[in-house]
N, C-alpha and C positions, 0 to 999 in steps of 0.2 A: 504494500500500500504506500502510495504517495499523498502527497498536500500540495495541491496547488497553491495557497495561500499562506503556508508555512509562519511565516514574520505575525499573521493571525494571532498565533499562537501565545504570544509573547504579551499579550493586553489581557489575553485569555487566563493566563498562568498569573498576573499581578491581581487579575479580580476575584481566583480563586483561594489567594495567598490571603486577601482583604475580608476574604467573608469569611476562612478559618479562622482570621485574629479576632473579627468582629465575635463571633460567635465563641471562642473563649473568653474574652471579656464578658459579653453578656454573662454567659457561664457561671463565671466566678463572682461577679456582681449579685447575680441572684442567690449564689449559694451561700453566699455574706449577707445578703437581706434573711434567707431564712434559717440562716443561723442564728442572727443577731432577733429573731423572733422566737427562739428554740424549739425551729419544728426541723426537724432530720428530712435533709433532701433524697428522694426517691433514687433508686437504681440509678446512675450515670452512666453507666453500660446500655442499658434499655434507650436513653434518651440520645446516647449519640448513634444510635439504629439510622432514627429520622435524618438527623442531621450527617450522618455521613450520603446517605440516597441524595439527600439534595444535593452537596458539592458533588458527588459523582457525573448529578445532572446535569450543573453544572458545567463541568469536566467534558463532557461527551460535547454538550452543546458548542463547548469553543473547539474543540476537532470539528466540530459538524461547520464552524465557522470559517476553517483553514482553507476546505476545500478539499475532503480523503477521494480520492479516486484508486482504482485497482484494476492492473492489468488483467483480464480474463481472457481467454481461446473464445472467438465467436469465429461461428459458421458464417460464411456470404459466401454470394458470385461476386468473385474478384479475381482480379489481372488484367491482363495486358492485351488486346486484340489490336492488329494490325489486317487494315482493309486493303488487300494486295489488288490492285486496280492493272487490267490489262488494258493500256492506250495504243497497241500496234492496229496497223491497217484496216485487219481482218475484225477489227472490232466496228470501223462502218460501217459494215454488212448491213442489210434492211433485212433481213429474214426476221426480226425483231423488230414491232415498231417503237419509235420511228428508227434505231438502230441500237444494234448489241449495245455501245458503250453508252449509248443513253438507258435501256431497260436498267443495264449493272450501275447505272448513278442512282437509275430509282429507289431498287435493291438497298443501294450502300446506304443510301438516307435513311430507309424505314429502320434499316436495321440499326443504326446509331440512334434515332428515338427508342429502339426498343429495349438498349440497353440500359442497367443500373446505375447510376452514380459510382458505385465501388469499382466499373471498368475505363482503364482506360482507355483511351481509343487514337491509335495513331492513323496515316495512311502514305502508303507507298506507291505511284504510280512508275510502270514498268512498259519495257518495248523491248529493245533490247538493250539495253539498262534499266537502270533499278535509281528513283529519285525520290526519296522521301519527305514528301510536301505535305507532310504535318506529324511533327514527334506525338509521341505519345504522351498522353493527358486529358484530364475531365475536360475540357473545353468544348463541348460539343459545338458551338458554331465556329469553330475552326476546322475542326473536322471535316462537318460538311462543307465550308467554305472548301476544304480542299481538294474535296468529292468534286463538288461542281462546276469547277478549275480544269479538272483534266479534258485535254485534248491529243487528238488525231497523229500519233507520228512514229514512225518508220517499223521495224521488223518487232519479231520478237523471240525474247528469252526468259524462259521458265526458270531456266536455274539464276537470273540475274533478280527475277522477281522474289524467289524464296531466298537467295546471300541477303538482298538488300532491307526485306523485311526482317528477317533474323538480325542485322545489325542496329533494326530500330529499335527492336525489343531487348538487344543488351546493352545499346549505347554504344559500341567498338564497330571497326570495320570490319564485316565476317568475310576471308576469302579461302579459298580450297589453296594450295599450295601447287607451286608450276611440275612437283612429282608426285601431286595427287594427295598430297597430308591433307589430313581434315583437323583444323582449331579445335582444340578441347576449349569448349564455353560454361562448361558446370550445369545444372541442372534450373531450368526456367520451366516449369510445370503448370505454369499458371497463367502462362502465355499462347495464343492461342493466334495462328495466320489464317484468315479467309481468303481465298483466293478468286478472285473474278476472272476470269478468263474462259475464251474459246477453245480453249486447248493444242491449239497450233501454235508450233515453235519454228521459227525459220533456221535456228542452229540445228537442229534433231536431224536435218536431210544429212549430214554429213557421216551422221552415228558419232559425232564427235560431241553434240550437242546432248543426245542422249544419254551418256556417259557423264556430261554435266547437271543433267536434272536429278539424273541418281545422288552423283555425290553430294550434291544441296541437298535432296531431300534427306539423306544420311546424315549432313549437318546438323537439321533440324530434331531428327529423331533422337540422337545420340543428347542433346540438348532438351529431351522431351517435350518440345513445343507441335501440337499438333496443327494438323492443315487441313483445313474444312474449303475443300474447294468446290466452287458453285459452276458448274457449265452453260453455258451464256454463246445462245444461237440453235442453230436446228440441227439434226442429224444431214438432212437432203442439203442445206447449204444453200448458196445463191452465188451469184460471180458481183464480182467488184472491179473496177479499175484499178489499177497502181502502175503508176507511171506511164501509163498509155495501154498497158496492158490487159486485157481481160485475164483475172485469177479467178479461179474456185475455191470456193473456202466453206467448209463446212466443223460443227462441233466434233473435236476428240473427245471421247465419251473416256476411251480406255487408258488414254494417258492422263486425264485427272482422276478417274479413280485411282492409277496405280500411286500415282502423288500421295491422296489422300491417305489411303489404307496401309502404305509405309509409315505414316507415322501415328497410328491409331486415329486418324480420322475417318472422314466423311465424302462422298461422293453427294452434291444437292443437284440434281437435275433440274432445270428451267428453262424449257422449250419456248414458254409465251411466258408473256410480262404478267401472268395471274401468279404463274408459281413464283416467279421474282418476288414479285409484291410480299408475300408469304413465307420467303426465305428464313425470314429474322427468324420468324417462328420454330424452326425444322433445329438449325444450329443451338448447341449445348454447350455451355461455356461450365467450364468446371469449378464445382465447389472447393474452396480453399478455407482452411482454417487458421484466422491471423490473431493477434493478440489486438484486444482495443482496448481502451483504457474509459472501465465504466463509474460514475459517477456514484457514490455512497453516502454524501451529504444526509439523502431524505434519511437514512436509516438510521444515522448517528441523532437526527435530530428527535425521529421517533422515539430509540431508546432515553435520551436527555430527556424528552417532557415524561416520559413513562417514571423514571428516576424522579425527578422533581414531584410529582403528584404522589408517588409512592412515598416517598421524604415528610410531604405535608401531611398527608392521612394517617402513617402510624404517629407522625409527632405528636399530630392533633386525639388521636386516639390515647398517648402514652401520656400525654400532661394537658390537653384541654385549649393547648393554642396552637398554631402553625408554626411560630417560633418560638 
């Protein structure tokens, strides 16, 4: 147990020092009155019963004035989410209206109103890089300020999306090493990546790409930070321009699951902007047990007045006054 108010204390301990003086004076004053009348004074054991319950009440009431507060283990949803935002090409797509990376902004919103105060909420938008345009924090209209922010540009890369969101959630810059080392990060369990994307990587055609989203995603596991990734467009696909080009570009189903299910997440399908909407709802953010520091004031003061009353009633019981 702590006191916030502590120096309280110190007003509290002179006025409880003042009313044991008071109260052996009276004491003795009276027992000198009825001496000097020669009536023999009652039990003085029995009599300081009362009067010790009241300075006890005293006593409690000036803790109860300090401020006691006590660290306790409480249960919430808390941590860390980071909304891994895919900004590449294939995200113009209108197979979604009005297009993928507008349904995944919608998505990204609800789901930040959906969440608690006790989460924080960062966002990383990705292509083929990874650019983190809002650290992690209660700030929710930052957040979506930075949901709303993203735009339209160039390729993309799953494994730059998962290094760059893992480095949101530890604060350091997470890279695989040029002979494949993977950072020991310690254990972030309470940290959770959503990932919005199509599932198409423009590194993966090489297999060189694909050997990248592994070892991220092994990053991330190894660090226990799960990845709840949402698929974002249609199976059948549509064609887009890029760069003059006609491309096809349709949802990888099986490369976000395999994402997800490497590190005990989630695969969320959303074909049309209904199941987007409703995303928030599906993802589970894990329970953590942290110490908060809970308030005891009311208790201390209940016992104080419980003490005082009990002080008064036998006194008044044991000799006929309250003092």
């Amino acid at each position: 147990m702590t006191l916030t108010h502590p120096l309280l204390l110190v007003p509290g301990a002179l006025l409880c020092a003042g009313l044991i003086v008071a109260a052996v004076v009276i004491s003795r004053r009276r027992s000198a009155a009825l001496a000097a009348a020669g009536i023999a004074p009652a039990g003085s054991s029995r009599r300081r019963l009362g009067l010790c319950c009241s300075l006890a009440g005293v006593l409690v009431l000036t803790v109860a004035a300090a401020g006691p507060v006590a660290s306790l283990p409480v249960g919430r949803s808390a941590g860390t989410v980071i909304l891994a935002m895919d900004v590449s090409n294939s995200m113009a797509a209108t197979d979604l209206t009005p297009s993928r990376l507008a349904a995944a902004q919608q998505a990204a919103l609800a789901f930040i109103d959906a969440q608690p105060d006790t989460v924080d909420i960062g966002v990383v938008g990705f292509d083929q890089g990874a650019l983190t345009t809002a650290l992690p924090g209660a700030d929710r209209a930052a957040a979506k300020a930075a949901v709303e922010s993203l735009r339209i540009a160039g390729g993309t890369s799953l494994a730059s999306a998962i290094l760059g969101s893992v480095s949101a959630i530890t604060g350091e810059t997470v890279t695989v090493g040029e002979d494949g080392t993977l950072p020991q990060l310690g254990y972030w369990g309470s940290a959770t990546i959503v990932l919005f994307s199509d599932g198409e990587d423009t590194d993966a055609g090489s297999g060189g790409g694909s050997d990248a989203i592994t070892d991220a995603t092994t990053v991330a596991q190894d660090a226990g930070i799960h990845i709840e990734t949402v698929g974002v467009g249609t199976a059948q696909g549509t064609t887009i321009e890029i760069d003059g080009y006609q491309v096809h570009t349709a949802l990888d189903t099986d490369r976000l699951t395999a994402i997800a299910q490497a590190t005990g997440g989630h695969y969320h399908p959303a074909s049309d902007a209904g199941q987007l909407d409703g995303i928030a709802s599906t993802i589970d953010l894990r329970l953590t047990v942290a110490d908060q520091d809970v308030p005891l004031a009311g208790g201390f003061v209940l016992i104080g007045l419980a003490l005082l009353v009990a002080g008064a009633v036998i006194t008044g019981i044991q000799t006929g006054r309250v003092i």
